[in-house]
C-alpha positions as CSV (number, residue, x, y, z in Angstrom):
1,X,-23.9,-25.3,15.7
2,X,-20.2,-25.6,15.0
3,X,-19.0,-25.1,18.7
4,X,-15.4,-24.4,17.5
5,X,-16.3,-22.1,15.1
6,X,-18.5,-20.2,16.9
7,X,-15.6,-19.9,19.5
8,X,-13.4,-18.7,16.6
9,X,-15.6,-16.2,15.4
10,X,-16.3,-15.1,19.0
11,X,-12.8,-14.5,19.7
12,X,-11.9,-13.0,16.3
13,X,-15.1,-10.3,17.0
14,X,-13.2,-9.4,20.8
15,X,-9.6,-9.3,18.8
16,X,-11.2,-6.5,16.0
17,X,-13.7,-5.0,18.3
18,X,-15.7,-5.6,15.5
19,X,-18.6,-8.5,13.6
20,X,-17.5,-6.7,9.9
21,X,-13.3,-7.1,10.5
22,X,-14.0,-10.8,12.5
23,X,-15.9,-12.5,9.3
24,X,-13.8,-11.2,6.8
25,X,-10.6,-12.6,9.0
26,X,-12.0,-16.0,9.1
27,X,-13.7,-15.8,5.6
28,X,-17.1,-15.9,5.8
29,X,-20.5,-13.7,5.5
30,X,-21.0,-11.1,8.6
31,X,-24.3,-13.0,8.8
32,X,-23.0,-16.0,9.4
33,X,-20.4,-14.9,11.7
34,X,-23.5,-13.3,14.2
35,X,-25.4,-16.1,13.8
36,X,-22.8,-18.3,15.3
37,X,-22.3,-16.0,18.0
38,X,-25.8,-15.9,19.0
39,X,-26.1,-19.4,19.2
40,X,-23.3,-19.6,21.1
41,X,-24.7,-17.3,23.8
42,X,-28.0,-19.2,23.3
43,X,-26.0,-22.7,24.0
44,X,-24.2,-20.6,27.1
45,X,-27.5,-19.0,28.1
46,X,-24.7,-15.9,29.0
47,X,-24.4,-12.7,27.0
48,X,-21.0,-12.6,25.9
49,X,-21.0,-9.5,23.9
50,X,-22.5,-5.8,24.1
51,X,-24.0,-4.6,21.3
52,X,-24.1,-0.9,19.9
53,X,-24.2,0.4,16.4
54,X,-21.2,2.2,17.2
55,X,-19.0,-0.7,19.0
56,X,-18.8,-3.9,20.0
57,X,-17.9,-4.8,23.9
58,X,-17.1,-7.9,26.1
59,X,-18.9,-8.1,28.7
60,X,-17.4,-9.6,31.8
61,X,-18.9,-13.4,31.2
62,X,-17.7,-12.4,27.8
63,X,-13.9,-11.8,29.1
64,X,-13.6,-14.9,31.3
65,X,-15.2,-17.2,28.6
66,X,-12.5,-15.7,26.0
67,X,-9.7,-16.4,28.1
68,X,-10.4,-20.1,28.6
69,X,-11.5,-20.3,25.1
70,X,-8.7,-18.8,23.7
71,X,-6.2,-21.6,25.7
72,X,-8.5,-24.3,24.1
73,X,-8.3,-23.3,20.6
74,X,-4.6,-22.5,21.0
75,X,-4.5,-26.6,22.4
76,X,-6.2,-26.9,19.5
77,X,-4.2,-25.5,17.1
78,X,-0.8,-26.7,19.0
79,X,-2.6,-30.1,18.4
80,X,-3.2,-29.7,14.6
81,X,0.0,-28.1,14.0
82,X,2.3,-30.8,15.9
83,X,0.4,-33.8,13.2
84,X,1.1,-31.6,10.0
85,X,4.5,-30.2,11.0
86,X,5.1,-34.5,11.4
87,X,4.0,-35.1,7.9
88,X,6.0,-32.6,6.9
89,X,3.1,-31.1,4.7
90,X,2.1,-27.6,6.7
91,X,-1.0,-26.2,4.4
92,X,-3.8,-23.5,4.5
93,X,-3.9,-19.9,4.1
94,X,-1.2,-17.4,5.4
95,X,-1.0,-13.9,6.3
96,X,2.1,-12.1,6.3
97,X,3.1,-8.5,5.7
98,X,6.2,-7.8,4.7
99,X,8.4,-4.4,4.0
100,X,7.7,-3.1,0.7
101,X,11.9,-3.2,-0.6
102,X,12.0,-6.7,1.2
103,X,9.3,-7.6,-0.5
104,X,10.3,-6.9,-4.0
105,X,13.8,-7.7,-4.0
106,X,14.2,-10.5,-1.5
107,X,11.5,-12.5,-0.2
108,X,9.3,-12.3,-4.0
109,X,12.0,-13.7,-6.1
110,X,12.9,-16.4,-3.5
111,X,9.0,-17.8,-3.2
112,X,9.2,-20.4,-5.8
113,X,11.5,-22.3,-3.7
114,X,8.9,-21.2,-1.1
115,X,6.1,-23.6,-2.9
116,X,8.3,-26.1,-4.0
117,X,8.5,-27.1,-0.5
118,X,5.2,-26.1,0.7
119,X,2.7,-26.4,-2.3
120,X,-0.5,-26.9,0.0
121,X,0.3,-23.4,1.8
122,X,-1.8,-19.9,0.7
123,X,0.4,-17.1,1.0
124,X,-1.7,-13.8,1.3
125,X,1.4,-11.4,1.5
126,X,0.7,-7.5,2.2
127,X,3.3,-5.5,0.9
128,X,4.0,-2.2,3.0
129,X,5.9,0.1,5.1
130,X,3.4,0.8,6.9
131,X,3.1,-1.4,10.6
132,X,0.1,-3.7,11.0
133,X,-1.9,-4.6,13.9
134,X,-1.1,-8.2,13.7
135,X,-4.0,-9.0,16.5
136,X,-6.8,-7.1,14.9
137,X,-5.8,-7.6,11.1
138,X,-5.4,-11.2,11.9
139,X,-1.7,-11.0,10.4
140,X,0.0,-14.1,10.9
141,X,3.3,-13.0,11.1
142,X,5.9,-9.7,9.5
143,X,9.1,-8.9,8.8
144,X,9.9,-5.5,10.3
145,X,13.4,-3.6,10.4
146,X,14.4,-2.2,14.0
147,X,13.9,-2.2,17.6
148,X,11.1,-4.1,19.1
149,X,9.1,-2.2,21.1
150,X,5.6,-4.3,21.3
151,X,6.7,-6.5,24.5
152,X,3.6,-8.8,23.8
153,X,4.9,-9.9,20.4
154,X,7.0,-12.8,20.5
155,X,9.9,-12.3,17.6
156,X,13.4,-14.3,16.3
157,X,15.8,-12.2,14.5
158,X,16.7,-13.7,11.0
159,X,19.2,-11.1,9.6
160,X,20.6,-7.6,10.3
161,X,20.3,-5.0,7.9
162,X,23.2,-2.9,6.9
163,X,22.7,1.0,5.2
164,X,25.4,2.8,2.8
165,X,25.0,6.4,2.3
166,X,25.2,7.3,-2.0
167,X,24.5,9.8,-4.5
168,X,24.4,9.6,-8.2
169,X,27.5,10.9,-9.9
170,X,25.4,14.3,-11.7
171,X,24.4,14.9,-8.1
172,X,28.5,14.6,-6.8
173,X,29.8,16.6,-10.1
174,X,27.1,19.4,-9.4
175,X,27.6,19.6,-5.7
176,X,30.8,18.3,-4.8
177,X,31.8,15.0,-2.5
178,X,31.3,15.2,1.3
179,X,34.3,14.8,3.4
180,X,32.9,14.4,6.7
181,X,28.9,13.6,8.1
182,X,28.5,17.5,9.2
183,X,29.1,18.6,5.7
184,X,25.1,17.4,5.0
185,X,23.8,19.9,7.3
186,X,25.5,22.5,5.1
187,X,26.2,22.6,0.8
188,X,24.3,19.5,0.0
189,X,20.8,18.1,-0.2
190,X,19.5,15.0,1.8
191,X,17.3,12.6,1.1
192,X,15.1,11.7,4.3
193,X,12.6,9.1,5.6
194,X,10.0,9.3,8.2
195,X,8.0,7.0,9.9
196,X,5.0,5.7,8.2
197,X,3.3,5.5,11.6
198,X,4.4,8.8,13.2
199,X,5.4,11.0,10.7
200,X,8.6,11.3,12.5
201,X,12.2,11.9,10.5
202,X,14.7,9.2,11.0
203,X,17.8,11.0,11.5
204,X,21.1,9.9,9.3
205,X,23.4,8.4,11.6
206,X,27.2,8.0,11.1
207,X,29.8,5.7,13.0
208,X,33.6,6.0,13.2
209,X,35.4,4.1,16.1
210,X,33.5,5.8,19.4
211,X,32.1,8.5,17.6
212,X,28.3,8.7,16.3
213,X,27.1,11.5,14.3
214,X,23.8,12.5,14.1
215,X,22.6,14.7,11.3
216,X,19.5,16.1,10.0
217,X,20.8,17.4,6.9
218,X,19.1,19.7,4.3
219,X,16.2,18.2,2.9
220,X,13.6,19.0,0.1
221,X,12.3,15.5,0.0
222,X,11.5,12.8,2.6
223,X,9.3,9.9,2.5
224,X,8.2,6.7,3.8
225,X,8.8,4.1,1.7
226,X,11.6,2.3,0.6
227,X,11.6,1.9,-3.2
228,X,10.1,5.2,-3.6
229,X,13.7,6.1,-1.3
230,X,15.8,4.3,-3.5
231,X,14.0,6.0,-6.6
232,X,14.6,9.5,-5.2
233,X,18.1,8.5,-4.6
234,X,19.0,6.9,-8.4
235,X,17.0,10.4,-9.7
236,X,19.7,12.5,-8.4
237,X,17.4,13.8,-5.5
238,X,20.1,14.4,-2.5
239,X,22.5,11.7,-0.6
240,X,20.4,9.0,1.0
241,X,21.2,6.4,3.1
242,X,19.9,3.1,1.6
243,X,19.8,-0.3,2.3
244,X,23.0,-2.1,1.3
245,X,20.8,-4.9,-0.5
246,X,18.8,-2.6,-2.7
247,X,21.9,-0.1,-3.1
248,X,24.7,-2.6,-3.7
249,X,23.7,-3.6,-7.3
250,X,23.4,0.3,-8.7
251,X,26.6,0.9,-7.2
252,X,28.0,-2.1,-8.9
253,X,26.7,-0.4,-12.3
254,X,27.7,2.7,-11.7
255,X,24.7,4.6,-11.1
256,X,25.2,5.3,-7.4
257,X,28.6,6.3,-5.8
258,X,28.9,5.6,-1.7
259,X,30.1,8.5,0.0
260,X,32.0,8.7,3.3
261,X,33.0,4.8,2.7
262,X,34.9,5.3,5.9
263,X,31.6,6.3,8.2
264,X,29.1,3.3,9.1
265,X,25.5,3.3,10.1
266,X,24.3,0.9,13.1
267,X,22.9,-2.2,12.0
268,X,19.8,-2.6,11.4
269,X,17.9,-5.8,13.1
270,X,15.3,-7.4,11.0
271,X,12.7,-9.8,13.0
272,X,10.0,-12.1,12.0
273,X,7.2,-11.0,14.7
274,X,4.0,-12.9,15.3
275,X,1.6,-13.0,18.2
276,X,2.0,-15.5,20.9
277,X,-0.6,-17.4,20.1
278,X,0.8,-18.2,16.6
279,X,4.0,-19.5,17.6
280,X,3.1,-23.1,17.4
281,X,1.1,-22.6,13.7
282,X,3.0,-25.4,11.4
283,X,2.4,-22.5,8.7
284,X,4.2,-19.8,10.7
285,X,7.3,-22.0,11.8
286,X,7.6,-23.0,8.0
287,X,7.8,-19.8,6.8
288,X,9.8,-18.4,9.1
289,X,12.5,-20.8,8.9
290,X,12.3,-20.6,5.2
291,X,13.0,-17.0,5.7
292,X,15.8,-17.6,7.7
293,X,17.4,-19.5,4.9
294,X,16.6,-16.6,2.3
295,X,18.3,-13.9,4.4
296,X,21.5,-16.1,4.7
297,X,21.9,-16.7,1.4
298,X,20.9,-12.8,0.7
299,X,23.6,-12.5,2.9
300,X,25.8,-14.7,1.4
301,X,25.6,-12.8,-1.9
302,X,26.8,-9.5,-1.2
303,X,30.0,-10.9,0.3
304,X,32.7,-9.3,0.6
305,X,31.1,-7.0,1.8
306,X,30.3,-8.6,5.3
307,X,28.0,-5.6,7.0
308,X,25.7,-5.5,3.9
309,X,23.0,-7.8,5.3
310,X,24.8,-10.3,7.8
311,X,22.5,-13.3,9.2
């Protein structure tokens, strides 16, 4: 029996709550996955897991076992991670999951520098707006926009996003400019976004000095994605309040206008967030100062305009 693997798989099968989700995290058959656990518990002489064909449970041998085996492969993988970060060659497979505009416009383009550097690394990227369960997906690390609110996560801000509210000109000769935030809630159309995880609307916010606006605005269309935003926005959909990164280069062709220049939206923070035990992976601290860099320089390009995505 491979001890460490079995102790992998174990763990992996108490993360998903799951044999299925565990083997095809670590890559390997479901069959081969239980038969490592059960010689584990064989080698142990403890039963580590209860079994149902509904769900999978620790029991408590199972839970103190998994604590102490967790801090030995994390040794483990601290160990590993400390020689290859050394060489200078971090390699293996990857799991990140990234937002789907980010994805497209910023961190895609920029990858063949990525494997210039790091040829030996496998990047599996997801591509959503949707949030992951980075523990029981066996995500290696994402890129999110906004406030943290997982307190388990361990996270390093590489950028902060900046929005600019815009319209297409047809949309502003049909329905007029807007003078002032409140004007949305009355004589124009909005374009809003809600939460891929709760179904909730983000509201449009506005800045001026000390005052903040909040407004709902008349909608006909939200959704929940971020190219799909941007595509209701260049159709002529409402007045939407997109990211200055994916917005900047139709304004600079004409095709979107920004309205009420003179109102700003917060910031937005963009993290990298990983689990705790990841933080040490030669993989993971590659990436994410690679994407460190990319944001800078993403910030760098849409100077002058300073708020548009400022590292």
């Amino acid at each position: 029996m491979d001890q460490i693997q079995a102790m992998r798989v174990f763990g992996r099968v108490v993360e998903t709550g799951s044999f299925t989700r565990a083997a095809e995290s670590l890559d390997m058959p479901k069959g081969s996955a239980t038969k490592l656990l059960q010689q584990l518990e064989t080698r142990l002489k403890v039963k580590l897991l209860n079994r149902t064909t509904r769900r999978v449970t620790v029991t408590p041998d199972g839970a103190a076992y998994y604590e102490r085996a967790s801090r030995l492969l994390n040794d483990l993988d601290e160990m590993e991670a400390a020689m290859t970060l050394a060489q200078g060659k971090p390699g293996g497979r990857l799991r990140v999951d990234v937002g789907s505009s980010i994805a497209s416009q910023i961190i895609i383009p920029a990858l063949p520098d990525f494997y210039r550097r790091y040829p030996d690394i496998q990047l599996d990227l997801g591509v959503g707006d949707r949030p992951v369960d980075l523990i029981s997906d066996n995500v290696d690390c994402v890129i999110r926009g906004g406030e943290l609110t997982e307190q388990s996560l361990v996270a390093r801000r590489i950028a902060n996003m900046g929005l600019v509210s815009v319209a297409t000109p047809a949309y502003l000769a049909a329905n007029g400019t807007p003078r002032h935030p409140l004007e949305l809630e009355d004589g124009h159309t909005v374009i809003n976004f809600f939460s891929p995880r709760t179904g909730r609307l983000f509201p449009n916010v506005f800045e001026k000095g000390e005052e903040r606006i909040e407004v709902a605005g008349r909608h006909k269309l939200s959704v929940n994605e971020g190219n799909a935003y941007l595509a209701a926005a260049l159709a002529g959909l409402g007045i939407a309040q997109v990211a200055c990164f994916q917005a900047m280069p139709h304004i600079a062709r004409g095709e979107l206008v920004e309205v009420l220049p003179e109102w700003k939206h917060p910031l937005i923070p963009l993290h990298v967030v990983y689990p705790p035990n990841r933080h040490l992976s030669a993989r993971v601290r590659a990436f994410v100062e690679w994407a460190a860099e990319v944001f800078a320089k993403a910030a760098e390009r849409e100077q002058p305009r300073k708020e548009a995505l400022v590292a």
